[in-house]
N, C-alpha and C positions, 0 to 999 in steps of 0.2 A: 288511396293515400300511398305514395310512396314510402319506400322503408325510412329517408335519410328523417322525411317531415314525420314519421312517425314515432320516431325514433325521441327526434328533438321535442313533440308534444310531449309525451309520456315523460323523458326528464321533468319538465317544468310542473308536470302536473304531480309530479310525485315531492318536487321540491315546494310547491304551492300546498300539498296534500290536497288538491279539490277532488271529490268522488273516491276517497282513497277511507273512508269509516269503517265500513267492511270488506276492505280488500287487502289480501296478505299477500305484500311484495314478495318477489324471489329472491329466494336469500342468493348472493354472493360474500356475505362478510368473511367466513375461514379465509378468502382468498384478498379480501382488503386487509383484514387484522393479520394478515403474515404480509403483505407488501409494504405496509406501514411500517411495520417491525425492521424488516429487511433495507428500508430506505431511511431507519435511522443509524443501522450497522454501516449501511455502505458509505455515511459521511464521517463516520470515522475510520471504515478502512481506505479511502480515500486522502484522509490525512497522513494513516500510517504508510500509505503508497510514496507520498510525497518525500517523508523522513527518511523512510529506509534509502530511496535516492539519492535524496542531500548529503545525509551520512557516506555512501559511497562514493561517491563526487568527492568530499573532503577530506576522505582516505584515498583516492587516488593523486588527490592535487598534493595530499601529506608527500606520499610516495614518491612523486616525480618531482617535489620541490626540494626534498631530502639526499635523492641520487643525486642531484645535480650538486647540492651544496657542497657534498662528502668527497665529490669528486674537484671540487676547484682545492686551491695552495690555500694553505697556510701563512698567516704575516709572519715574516722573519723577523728576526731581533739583531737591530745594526749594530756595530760597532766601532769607535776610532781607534786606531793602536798604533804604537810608534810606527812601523812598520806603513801601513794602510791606512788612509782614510776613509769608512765610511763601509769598511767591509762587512759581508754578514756573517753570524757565526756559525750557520748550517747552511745544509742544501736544503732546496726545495722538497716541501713536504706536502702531500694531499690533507683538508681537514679529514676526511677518513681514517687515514692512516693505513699502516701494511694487514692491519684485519677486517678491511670493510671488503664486503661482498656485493659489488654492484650490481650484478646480473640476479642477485636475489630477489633485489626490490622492485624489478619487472617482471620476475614471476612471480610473486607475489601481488602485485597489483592485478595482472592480468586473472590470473587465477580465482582472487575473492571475489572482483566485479562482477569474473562469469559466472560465478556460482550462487550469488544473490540475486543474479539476471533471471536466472533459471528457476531457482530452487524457489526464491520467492517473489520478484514483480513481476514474472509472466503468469503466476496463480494467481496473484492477486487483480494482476489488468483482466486477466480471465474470468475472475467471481465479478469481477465490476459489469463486463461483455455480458454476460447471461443475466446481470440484474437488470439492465437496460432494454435488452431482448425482452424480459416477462413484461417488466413495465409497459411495455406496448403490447404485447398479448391479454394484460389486463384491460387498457384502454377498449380491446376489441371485442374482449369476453362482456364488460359492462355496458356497448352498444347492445351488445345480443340479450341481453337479461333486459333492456330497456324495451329492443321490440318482444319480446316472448310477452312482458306484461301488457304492455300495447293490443297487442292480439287477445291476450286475455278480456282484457276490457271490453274488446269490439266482441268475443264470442258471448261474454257473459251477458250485453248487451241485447243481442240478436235473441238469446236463449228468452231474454224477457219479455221482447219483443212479440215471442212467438206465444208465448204463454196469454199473454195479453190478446190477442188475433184469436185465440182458443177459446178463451173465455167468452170474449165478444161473439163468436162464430156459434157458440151454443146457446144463446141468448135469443137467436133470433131461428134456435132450431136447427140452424147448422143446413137452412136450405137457400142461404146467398152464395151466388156463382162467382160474384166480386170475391166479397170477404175468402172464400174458398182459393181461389187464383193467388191473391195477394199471401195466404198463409203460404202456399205452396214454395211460391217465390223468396218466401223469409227460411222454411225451411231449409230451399237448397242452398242458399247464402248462407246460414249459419252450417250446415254442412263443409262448404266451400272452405270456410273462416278456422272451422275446427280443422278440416287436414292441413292449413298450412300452420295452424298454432302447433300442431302435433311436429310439423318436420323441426319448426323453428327451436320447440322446445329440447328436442332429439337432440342438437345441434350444439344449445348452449350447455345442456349435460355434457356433450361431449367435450367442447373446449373446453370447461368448467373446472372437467378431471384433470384434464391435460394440464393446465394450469397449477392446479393443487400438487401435481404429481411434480412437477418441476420447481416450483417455490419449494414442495418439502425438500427435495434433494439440496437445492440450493443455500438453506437454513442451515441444513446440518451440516453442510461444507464450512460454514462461518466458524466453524468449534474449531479451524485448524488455523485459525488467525494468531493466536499464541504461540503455537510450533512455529511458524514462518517467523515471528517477530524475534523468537528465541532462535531459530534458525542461522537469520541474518546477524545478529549480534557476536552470536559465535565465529560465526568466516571472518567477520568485520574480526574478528578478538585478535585468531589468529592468525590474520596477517599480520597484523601494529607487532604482537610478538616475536611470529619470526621477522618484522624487520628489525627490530632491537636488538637479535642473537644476531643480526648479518653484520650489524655496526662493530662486531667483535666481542671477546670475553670482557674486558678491561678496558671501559670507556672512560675513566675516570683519570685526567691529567698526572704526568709524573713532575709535580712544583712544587716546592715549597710555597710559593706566593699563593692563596686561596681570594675566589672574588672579592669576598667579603673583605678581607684585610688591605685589598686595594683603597688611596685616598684619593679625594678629587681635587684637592689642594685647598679649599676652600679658606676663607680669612680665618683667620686666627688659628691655622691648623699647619701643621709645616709637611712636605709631601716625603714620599719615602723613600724616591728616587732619588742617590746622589748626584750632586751636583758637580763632582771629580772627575774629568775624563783624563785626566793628567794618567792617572795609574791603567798600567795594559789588563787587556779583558783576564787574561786567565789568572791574576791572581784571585783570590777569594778568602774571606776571612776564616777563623775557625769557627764563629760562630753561624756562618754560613752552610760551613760543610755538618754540624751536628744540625740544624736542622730539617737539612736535605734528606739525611741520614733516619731522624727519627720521621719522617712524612715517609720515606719509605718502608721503616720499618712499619707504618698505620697502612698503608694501601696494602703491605703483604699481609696483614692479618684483618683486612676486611674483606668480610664475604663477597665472592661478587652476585648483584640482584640481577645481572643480564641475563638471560635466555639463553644456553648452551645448545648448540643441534640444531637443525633444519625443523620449522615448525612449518606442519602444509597446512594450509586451511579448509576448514571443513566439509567433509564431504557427502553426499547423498547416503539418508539413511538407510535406502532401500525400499522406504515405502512408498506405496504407491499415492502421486498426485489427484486428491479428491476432485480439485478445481479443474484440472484437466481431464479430469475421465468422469466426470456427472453425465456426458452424453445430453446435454441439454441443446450445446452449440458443437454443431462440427469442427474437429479439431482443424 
């Protein structure tokens, strides 16, 4: 019998249980009860693989949709006056303004990406690589556990066979030249049967360990899923921080007019905009200029919440990567 059909027997025969009363399969469980285990970790660090990506995808698109905005004008605010029709009352102004840092927000982007690249989806695609690696080492260890019991069967078989041949053989005195020949013949087969059960069995101990010994490494690698996830969060943090310190100290407009107190003209509401272009722009009333006055006095004594100084993001703890140095899979 070849090994593939004996192989394929012995499954069925062990899923059927026929001939299986008195006979104690070879355990492989430690190494199913830890793949199991391991193949319900890795569909959720699977997931966290996916997030942590999307996440950085959406702080880089934050980052390069934000340069670009900070860097286009400003709408002016026109005005008619004797003088000119239609003039505007400033120059061109970036929405940035004179305290944005553009060159921040691409070192900043570049910088967090590589550092989540690094620090945590190459451990992570790395723990996934070696779970799929043992996966099939398993597949190979449990052919070999199926012939080792196969072979069992056929030696414990031949052993009964021969026992049987013995008995008969003394029955009749033990002076047939048949029955004699024929024991002979079962002995050396069952001899034959026992050394390749011995190499098969040598074999599947060995992958068995090999297995064990790399599933355990790979389990306790899983305990550094939390550091990575806290990891990435952190870089991810601050960058968004220091890019809010590069937007300047005082992001907050210098107007009287707040969103909120803008109207949309709506019925029955009257709008707030005069409807006088008759009078030239630079006059302005008193009650204009005291509230100008007190909106400044409030933006100088609100604290600012920005971010002051260069925030770099997160840097390598120093510790050494588990996922990359388990030595399971060559780097």
């Amino acid at each position: 019998m070849g090994v593939g059909l004996r192989r394929v027997a012995e499954k069925m025969r062990q899923a059927t249980g026929l001939g299986e009363r008195n006979f104690q399969r070879t355990s492989n469980q430690r190494n199913e009860s830890m793949m199991k285990e391991a193949h319900d970790f890795a569909s959720h660090l699977k997931k966290c693989d996916k997030a942590i990506s999307d996440m950085k995808s959406s702080c880089e698109s934050m980052l390069s949709t934000t340069k670009i905005a900070m860097a286009a004008p400003l709408p002016r605010l026109y005005e008619d006056t004797a003088a000119v029709s239609g003039a505007s009352v400033k120059s061109v102004e970036s929405i940035g303004g004179s305290g944005f840092r553009s060159e921040e927000f691409g070192r900043l982007s570049q910088t967090a990406s590589a550092s989540i690249e690094s620090q945590v989806l190459v451990p992570i695609k790395r723990w996934l690589d070696v779970f799929h690696a043992l996966n099939a080492r398993m597949k190979e260890v449990e052919a070999l556990r199926l012939e080792v019991d196969s072979r069992r069967h056929t030696v414990i078989d031949l052993a009964s066979s021969v026992d049987k041949q013995r008995a008969k053989l003394g029955k009749v005195g033990g002076h047939d030249a048949k029955l004699e020949a024929h024991l002979d013949d079962t002995i050396k087969k069952l001899q034959h049967k026992e050394g390749k059960l011995t190499l098969a069995v040598q074999s599947y101990q060995e992958k068995e360990q090999a297995l064990y010994s790399d599933l355990s490494t790979l389990i306790k690698d899983a305990a550094w899923l939390r550091h990575y996830i806290a990891s990435a969060l952190k870089v991810q943090g601050d960058a968004l921080i220091g890019a809010a310190g590069a937007l300047g100290e005082n992001t907050r407009p210098d107007t009287s007019v707040s969103m909120s107190g803008l109207s949309l003209g709506s019925k029955g509401t009257q709008g707030t905009v005069s409807t006088n272009t008759a009078q030239p722009s630079t006059q302005q009333s008193d009650d204009t200029e005291k509230k100008s006055a007190a909106n400044d006095t409030e933006i100088e004594a609100q604290p600012s919440g920005s971010p002051k100084g260069e925030q770099a993001p997160a840097t390598s703890e120093g510790t050494s990567n588990p996922f990359l140095s388990s030595g399971v899979i060559p780097q």
